[in-house]
N, C-alpha and C positions, 0 to 999 in steps of 0.2 A: 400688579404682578400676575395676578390670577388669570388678568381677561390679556395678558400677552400670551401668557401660555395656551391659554385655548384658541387664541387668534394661530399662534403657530402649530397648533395639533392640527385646527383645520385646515391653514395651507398646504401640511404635510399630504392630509388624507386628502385632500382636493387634488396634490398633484398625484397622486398614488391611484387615483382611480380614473383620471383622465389616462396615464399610461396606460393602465389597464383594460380602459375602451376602446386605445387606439388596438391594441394587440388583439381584443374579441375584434376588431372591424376586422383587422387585415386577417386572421385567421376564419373569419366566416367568410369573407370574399373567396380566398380562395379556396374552401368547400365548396362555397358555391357551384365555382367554376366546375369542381371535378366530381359534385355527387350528381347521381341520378335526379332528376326532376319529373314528377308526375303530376298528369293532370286528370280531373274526375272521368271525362268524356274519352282519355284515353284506355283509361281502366275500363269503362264500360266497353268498348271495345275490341280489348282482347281477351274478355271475359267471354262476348259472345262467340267468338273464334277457336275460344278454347272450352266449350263448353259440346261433347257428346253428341248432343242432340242435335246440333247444328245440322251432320252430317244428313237428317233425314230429310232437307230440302230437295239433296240432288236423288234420293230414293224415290222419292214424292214424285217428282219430276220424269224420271224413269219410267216407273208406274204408270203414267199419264199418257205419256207416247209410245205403251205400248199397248195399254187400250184402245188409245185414238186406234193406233195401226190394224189393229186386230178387226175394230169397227169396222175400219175403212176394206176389208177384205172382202166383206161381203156383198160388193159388186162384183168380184171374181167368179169366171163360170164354175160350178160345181159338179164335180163328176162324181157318179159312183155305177160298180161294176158289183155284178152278183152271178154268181155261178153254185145251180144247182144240178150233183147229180144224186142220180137215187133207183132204190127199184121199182119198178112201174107194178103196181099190185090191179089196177082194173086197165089201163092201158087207156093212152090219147086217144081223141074221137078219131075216126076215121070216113071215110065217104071213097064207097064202092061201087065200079058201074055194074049192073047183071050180068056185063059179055066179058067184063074183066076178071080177072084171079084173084084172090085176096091176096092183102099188102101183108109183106113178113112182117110177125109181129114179133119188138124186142123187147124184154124186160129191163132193159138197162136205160135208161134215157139221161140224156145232160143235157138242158135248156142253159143257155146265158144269157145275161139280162143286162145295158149296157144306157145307162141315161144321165145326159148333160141337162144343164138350169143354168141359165144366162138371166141375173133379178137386172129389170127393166126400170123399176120400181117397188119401195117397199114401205111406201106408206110416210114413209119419213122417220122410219127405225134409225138407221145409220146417225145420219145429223143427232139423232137424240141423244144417240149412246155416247159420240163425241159430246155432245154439251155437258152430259152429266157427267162424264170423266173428268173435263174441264173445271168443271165447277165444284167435284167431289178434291180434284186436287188444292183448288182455293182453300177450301173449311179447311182441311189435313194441315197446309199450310200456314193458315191462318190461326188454328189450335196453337203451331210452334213457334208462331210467334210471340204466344201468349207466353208460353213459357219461358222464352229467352228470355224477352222482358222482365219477367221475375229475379235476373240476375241483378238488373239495377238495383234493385232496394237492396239487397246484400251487399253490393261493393261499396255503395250509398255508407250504411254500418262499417264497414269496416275500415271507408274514407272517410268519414267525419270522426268514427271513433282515433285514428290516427292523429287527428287535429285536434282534437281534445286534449288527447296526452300530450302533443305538442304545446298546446297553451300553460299545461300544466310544467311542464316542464324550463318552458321558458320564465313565467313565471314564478319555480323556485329560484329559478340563477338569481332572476332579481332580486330576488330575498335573498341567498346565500351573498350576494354583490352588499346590501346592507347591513349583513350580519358579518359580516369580513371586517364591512368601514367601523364598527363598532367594534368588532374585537382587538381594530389596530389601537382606536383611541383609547379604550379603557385597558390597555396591555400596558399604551405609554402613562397613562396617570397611575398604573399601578407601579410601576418604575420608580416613576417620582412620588410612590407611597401617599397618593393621596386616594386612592382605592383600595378594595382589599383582592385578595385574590381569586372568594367566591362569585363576584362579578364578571370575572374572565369563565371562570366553569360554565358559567348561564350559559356567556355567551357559546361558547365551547360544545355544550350538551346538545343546546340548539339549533347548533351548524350541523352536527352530526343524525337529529332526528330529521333537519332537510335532505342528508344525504340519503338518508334511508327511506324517505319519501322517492327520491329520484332514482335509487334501485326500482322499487317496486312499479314507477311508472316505466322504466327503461324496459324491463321484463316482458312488461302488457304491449308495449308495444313492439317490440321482437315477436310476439304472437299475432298481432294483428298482420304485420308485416308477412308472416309467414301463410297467414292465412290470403292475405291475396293475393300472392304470388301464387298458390297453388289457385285461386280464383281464376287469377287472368296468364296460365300458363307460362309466368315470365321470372328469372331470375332477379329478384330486386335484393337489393342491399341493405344493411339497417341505414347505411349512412343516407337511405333517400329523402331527399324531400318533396313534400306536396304541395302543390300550389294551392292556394285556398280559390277556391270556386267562387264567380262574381256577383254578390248581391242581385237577384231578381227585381227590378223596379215596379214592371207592370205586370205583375203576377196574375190580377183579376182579370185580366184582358185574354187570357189563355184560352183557347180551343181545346176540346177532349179529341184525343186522340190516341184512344186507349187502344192497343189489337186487338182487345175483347169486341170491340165494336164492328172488328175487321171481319171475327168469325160470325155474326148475325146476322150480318149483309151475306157475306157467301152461305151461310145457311140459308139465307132467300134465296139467292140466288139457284143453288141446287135444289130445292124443294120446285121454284118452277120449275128450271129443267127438268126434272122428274117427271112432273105433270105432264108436260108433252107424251110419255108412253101413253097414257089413256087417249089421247089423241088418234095415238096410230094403233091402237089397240082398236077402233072400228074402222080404220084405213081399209083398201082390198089391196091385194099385189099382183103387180103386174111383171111377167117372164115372159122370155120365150123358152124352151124347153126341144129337146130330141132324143129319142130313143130308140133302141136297135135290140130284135130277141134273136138270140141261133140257137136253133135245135138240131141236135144228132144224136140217134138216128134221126130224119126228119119225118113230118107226121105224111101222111099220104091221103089227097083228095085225087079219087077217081085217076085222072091221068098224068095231076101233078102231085110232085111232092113237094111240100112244106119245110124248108129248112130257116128262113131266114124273116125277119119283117124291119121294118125303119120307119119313122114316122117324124113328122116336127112341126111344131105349132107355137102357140101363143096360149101363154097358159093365163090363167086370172083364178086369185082363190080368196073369200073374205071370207071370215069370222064373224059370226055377229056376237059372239057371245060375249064382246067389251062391253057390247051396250047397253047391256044389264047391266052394268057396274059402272060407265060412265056416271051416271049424276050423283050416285053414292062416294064415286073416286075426288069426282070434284070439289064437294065438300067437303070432304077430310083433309085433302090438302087446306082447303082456306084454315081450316082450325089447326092445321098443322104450322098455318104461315099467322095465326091470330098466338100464340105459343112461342113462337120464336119473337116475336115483335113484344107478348108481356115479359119475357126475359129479357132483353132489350130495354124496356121502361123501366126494371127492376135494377137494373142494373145504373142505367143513367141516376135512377133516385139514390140509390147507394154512394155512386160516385160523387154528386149534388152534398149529400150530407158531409162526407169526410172532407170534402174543399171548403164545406162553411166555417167545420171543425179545425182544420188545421188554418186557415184565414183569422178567424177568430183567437187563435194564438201567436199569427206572426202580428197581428197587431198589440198585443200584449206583449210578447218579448219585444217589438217594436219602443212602446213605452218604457218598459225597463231599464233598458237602451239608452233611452235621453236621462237618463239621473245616474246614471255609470259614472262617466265622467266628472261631474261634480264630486260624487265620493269620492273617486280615487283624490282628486286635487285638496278635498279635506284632510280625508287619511294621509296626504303627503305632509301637508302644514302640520296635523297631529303630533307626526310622529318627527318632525326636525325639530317640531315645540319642546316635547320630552328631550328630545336629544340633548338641546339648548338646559332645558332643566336636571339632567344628569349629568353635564359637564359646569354645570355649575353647582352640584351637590345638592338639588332640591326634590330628586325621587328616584328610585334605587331601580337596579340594572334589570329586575321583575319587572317596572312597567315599564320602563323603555322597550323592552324586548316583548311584550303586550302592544304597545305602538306600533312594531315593526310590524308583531303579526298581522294585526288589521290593516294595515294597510296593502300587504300582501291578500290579504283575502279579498279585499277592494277590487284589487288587481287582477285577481282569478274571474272574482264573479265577473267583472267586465268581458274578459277574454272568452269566459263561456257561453255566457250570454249574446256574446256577438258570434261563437261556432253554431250556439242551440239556432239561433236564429238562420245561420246559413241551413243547418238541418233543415226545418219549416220549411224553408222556401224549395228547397230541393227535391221534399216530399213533397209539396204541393205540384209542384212541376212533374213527378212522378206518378200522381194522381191521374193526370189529366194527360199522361203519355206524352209530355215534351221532355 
């Protein structure tokens, strides 16, 4: 009589939670349909769209071509005009014949002075000041994209952290789902008085400390949520969900391709261009040049007077004073390019450790991983075993509901262990700028 009665509790509760699967299918399908769906690579994306600093690429840019411009000007003729007037305190020279009269002398004079520069050549200034502009815009740029980059690992946290609580979450249903199936059976055998009542409270008590588990995860993640919408500038919904990101296979095969690498290269890059100024720092230049004086009153030789002159030529002017500092110049730059290359190395060996580091833990969670599943399939037999022995009167609704826990916890640590693991890989990939 005993093992009918439990034969029909379980058909009950067999039919009662197959119902109850069909209605979670069709009510998660269509969620499905109508929530948000996001994906890691998209977050990171309009994280960097919506991040400030973005804006300083097309400032950079700006900057750049208006230097080149500015550079490039100085092939244009150069004019400049001067005009001086003044009082004449001993007076211009003069030249007088012995038959002629002396020239009026005036105290007032205004000379103007009037001279064009046409650069013919300049040693290779121009081209320089463009490369270094060029190159100066690279680093600038190449700095911001160090920093953008740094948004990854943040939305990284706050998209795993999302999946976390997801797992948790999920996770309690499942248990709340086995502590439901429990509460319906020992409700009916208390009915039929063959339980007492404080076995219904357990279960009762312990539904209720699930659901206040699943506040407290609902809250955290209403915070996470809210935190990366304000991350990646976009209105999202609590009802979103995230796509879990695809296991990395060949994670060790990876190239670094960190922007940090990107600003060491263009630091070389402009360090040589640099170097070219001491180049043209012993260059000569080459112009033509013209100029034009007018004086009034004008000056008086003998039978002419002097008002005006013009002249034009081909000018040529070198410095030598580079080339005291050429050989000194040149080896500071190398120690300045032996400095950017040991940052560079220091930087690679940095990188090198934390890949070994975080490699060395995906193959540890890796292993953990493979014995997941086996528990969870224990803990499940465990705790139908207790079932079995509590509907037949052989261990009291404390260990049955001890059963259930651990098997729930089975259940957790599997699902964590398999988000910790997607974390690892993710960082690793972050590591190495893929």
């Amino acid at each position: 009589m005993m093992i009918k009665r439990h034969l029909k509790r379980r058909s009950v509760a067999r039919f009662r939670l197959m119902t109850f699967g069909i209605l979670l299918f069709c009510s998660s399908s269509s969620f499905a349909q109508s929530a948000t769906v996001l994906h890691i690579d998209s977050c990171y994306a309009m994280a960097e769209r919506n991040y400030p600093l973005i804006r300083q690429y097309d400032l950079i840019e700006q900057s750049k071509e208006y230097t080149i411009s500015n550079a490039g000007k100085a092939y244009l003729p150069h004019i400049s005009v001067t005009g001086i007037g003044a009082y004449i305190i001993s007076g211009l020279p003069t030249l007088q014949l012995p038959s002629m009269p002396a020239a009026e002398k005036h105290d007032i004079q205004f000379i103007g002075i009037g001279q064009i520069n046409q650069t013919i050549w300049d040693g290779g200034a121009t081209r320089a000041q463009k490369e270094v502009a060029t190159e100066n815009a690279g680093v600038e740029k190449a700095s911001i994209d160090v920093s953008v980059y740094q948004i990854h690992e943040r939305i990284q946290q706050l998209y795993f952290g999302i999946l976390l609580i997801d797992e948790q979450l999920k996770q309690l249903s499942i248990l709340k789902e086995n502590l439901n199936r429990s509460l319906n059976s020992v409700q009916l055998t208390r009915d039929q008085g063959l339980t007492y009542q404080t076995d219904v409270d357990e279960v009762k008590t312990e539904l209720l400390s699930v659901g206040q588990r699943e506040i407290e995860f609902s809250f955290a993640r209403r915070g996470y949520i809210e935190m990366l919408a304000f991350m990646t500038g976009t209105a999202i919904p609590e009802s979103v969900q995230l796509e879990e990101p695809v296991a990395v296979e060949s994670y060790a095969s990876m190239t670094n391709n960190r922007p940090e690498l990107n600003v060491y290269e263009s630091q070389l890059r402009l360090l040589d261009a640099s170097s070219s100024f001491d180049k043209v720092s012993v260059m000569p230049r080459l112009g033509l040049m013209g100029a034009g004086i007018f004086i009034q009153p004008g000056v008086s030789f003998a039978t002419e007077n002097l008002s005006s002159l013009a002249l034009a030529g081909v000018s040529v002017s070198w410095n030598t004073a580079g080339l005291y500092k050429f050989s000194n110049n040149k080896k500071l730059n190398q120690v300045k390019m032996d400095r950017i290359r040991n940052q560079q190395e220091t930087y690679l060996f940095n990188t090198d450790l934390q890949t070994k580091q975080v490699s060395s833990e995906i193959e540890k969670q890796e292993a953990i991983l493979s014995n997941d599943d086996g528990i969870v399939v224990l803990r499940g037999n465990i705790r139908n075993g207790y079932q079995l022995k509590y509907d037949n009167g052989l261990c009291s609704m404390n260990e049955l509901i001890s059963a259930i826990n651990r098997e729930s916890e089975a259940r957790v640590a599997r699902a964590l262990h398999r988000v910790q693991l997607l974390i690892s890989l993710y960082q690793y990939k972050t590591i190495l700028g893929n």
